[in-house]
N, C-alpha and C positions, 0 to 999 in steps of 0.2 A: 490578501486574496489567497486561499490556500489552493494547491494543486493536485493534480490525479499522480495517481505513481506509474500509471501508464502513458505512454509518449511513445512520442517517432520523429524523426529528425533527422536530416539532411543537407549536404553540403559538399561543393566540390572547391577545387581550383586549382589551376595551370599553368603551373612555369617549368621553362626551357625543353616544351614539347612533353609535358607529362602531366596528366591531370589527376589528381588526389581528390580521390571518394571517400567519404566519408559519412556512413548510417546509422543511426541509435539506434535501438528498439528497448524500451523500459516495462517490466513488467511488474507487478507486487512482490513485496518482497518484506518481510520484518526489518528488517538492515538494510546497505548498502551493500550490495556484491557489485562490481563491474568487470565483464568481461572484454579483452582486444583481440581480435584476430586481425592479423595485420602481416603482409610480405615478411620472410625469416630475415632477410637482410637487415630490414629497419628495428627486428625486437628491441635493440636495446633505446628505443626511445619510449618504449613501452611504459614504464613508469613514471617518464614526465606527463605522457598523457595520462594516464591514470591520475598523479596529484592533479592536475586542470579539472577532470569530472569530479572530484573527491572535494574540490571547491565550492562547487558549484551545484551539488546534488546531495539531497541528505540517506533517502531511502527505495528502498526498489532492487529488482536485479535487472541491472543493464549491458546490454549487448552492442557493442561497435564494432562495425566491420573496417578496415581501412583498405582498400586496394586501389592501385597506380597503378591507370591506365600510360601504354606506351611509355613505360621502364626503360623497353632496353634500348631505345633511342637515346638514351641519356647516358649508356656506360660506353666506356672508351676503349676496354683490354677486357679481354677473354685468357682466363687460366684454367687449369687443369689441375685437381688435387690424383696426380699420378697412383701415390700409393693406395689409396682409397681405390681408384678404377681395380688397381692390380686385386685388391683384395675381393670386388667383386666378382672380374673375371673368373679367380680361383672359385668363388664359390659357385659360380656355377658349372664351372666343370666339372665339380664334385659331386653337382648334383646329376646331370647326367649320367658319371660312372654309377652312384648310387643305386640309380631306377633305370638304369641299362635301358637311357633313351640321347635321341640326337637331336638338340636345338637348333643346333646353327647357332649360337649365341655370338656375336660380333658386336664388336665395338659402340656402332650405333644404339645397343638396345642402351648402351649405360646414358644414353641421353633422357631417360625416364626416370634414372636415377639423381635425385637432390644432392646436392654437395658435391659432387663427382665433377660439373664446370660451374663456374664462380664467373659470376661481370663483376666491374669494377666502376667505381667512376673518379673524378678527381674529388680532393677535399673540398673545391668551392663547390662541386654540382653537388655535391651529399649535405653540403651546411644547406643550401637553397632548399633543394628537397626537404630536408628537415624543417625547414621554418615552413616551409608550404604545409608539410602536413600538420605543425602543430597549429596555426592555424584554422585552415581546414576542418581541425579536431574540434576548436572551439568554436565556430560558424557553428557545428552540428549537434555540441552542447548545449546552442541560443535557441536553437530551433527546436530541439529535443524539450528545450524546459518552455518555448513559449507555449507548444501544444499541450504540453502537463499542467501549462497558467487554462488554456479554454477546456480542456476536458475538466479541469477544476471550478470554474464556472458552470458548468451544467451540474455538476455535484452539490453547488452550492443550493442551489433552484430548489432540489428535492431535498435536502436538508431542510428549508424552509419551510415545505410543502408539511413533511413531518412532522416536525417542532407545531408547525401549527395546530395537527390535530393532537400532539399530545394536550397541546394547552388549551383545547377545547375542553378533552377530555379531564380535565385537571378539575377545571371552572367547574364543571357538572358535578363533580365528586366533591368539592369544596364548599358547592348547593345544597349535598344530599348530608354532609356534615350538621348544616346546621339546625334542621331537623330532627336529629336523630335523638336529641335528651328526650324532646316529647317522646318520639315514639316509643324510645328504649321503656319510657315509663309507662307507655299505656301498655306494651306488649309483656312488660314483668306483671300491672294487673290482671292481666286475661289469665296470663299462667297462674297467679294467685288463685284467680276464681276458680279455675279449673279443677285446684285442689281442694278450698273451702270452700263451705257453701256459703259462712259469713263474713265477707269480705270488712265488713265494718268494723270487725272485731281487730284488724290490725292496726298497729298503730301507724297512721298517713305518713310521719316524718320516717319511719323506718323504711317504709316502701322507699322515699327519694332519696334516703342516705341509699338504700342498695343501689338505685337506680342512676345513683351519682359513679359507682361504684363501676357501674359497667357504663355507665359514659367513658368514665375514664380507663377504662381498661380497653375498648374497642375506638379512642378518640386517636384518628390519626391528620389532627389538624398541624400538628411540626413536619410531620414526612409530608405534607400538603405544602407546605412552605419552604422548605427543602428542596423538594422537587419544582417548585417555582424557579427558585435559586438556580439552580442546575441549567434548568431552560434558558434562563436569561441570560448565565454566563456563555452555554454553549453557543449563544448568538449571537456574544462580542468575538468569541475567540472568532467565527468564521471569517469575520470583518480582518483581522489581523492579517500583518504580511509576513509573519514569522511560516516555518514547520510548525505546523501545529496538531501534526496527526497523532502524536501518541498523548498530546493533552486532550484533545475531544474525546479517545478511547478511553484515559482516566474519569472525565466529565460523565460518561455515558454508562459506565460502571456506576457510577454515584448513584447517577439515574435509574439505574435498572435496580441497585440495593432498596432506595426509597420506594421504587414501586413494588416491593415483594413484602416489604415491613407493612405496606396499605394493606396488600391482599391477606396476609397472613392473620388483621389483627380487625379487620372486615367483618363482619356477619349481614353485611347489607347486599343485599342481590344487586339494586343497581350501582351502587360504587365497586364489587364485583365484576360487573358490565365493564365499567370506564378500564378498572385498571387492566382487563384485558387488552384492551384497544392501545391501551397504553405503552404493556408489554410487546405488544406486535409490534408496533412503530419502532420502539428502543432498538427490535432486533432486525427489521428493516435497514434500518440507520447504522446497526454495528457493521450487515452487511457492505453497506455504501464505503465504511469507512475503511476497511481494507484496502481499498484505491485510495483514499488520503497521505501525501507525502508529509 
């Protein structure tokens, strides 16, 4: 069953008075990007989450938020990075003299300043947390990819819908095929006539060697069968439970070269007709497939 590259996904969980959020949001994407933004304390788990999505997701750019609620309930010591404060203090009293103004700048304001006080917790509250949140992380990867499984469901629908009228469109053209020796022959005599007045004077087998001639130079019964091909394949791959977005995009290239070799090698107005209809779909469908993971 293949999937949408858009998704949304969510997940929390709670231990020793902290509860860890945890949000996807996946959007289109050529590749895989994934982005974390998560509390500066915990960055350095950042890359084990990342390998966990890099598992379990092929393509899209994704966005995870991670924030923990009710943190500081869980740190034990309060520090102070002294020379850092010192070094802000300075600078704002430099900035004062600078622009010959009076803040009042005090102590307090460095509380808006990051890094400047640090919590702490012990090593078993920090392993807990951490396992809370890789968890957490994966909960929200299951649910991120179960909704990319149902928004890939309704993509499949309309894939469906399309394919079918290509292959309408197909049959019709494949109809107008095989009429066409006749015709090509009756319509090289009219032009004949048009030029001479004694049509009797040429010789009959000449007329059907030409007329053979442009059968076969305007005959597009392989690209007819070709694009059969093509339909039928792109109908297994959807069934599959592989990624299969960028082989439906190779598949539908196929498709869209067979239908431009139809038109190009065409002088029939209604297979003309079809392969329009035909083309419209193809590019419908390329549409679609952008959301395809």
């Amino acid at each position: 069953m293949i999937s949408s590259m858009t998704g949304y996904g969510r997940a929390e969980n709670t231990v020793n008075g902290c509860t860890v959020v945890v949000e996807a949001k996946s959007l289109n994407n050529r590749y895989l990007e994934i982005y974390i933004r998560m509390p500066r304390k915990f960055t350095s788990f950042e890359e084990e989450l990342e390998s966990i999505a890099r598992e379990e997701l092929s393509r899209g750019k994704v966005n995870f938020i991670v924030s923990i609620e009710g943190l500081f309930r869980s740190m034990e010591e309060l520090s102070i990075n002294l020379p850092l404060a010192e070094q802000y203090m300075n600078a704002f009293k430099e900035l004062e003299e600078k622009f010959n103004t009076n803040s009042n700048i005090s102590p307090e304001h460095l509380l808006k300043v990051e890094d400047v006080f640090e919590w702490t917790m012990s090593e078993d509250n920090e392993e807990k947390l951490r396992k809370s949140i890789v968890k957490t992380f994966k909960n929200a990867v299951m649910m991120l990819k179960r909704h990319k499984r149902e928004e890939g469901k309704n993509l499949i629908v309309d894939f469906r819908e399309r394919l079918k009228k290509l292959s309408d469109a197909l049959k019709n053209i494949k109809a107008a095929v095989k009429d066409r020796h006749i015709e090509d022959y009756d319509n090289l005599k009219k032009r004949i006539k048009k030029v001479l007045r004694d049509l009797e004077r040429i010789d009959p087998e000449r007329i059907e060697v030409e007329a053979a001639i442009m059968a076969e130079k305007f005959d597009v019964s392989e690209e007819c069968v070709r694009l059969d091909s093509h339909i039928k394949m792109f109908r297994e791959t959807l069934k599959s439970g592989d990624v299969v977005g960028r082989k439906l995009d190779f598949i539908l290239q196929e498709m869209n070269r067979e239908a431009n070799t139809i038109s190009s090698k065409s002088n029939n107005f209604q297979i003309a007709g079809e392969v329009v209809i035909i083309k419209e779909e193809i590019e419908r469908i390329k549409e679609q497939l952008r959301n395809v993971e």
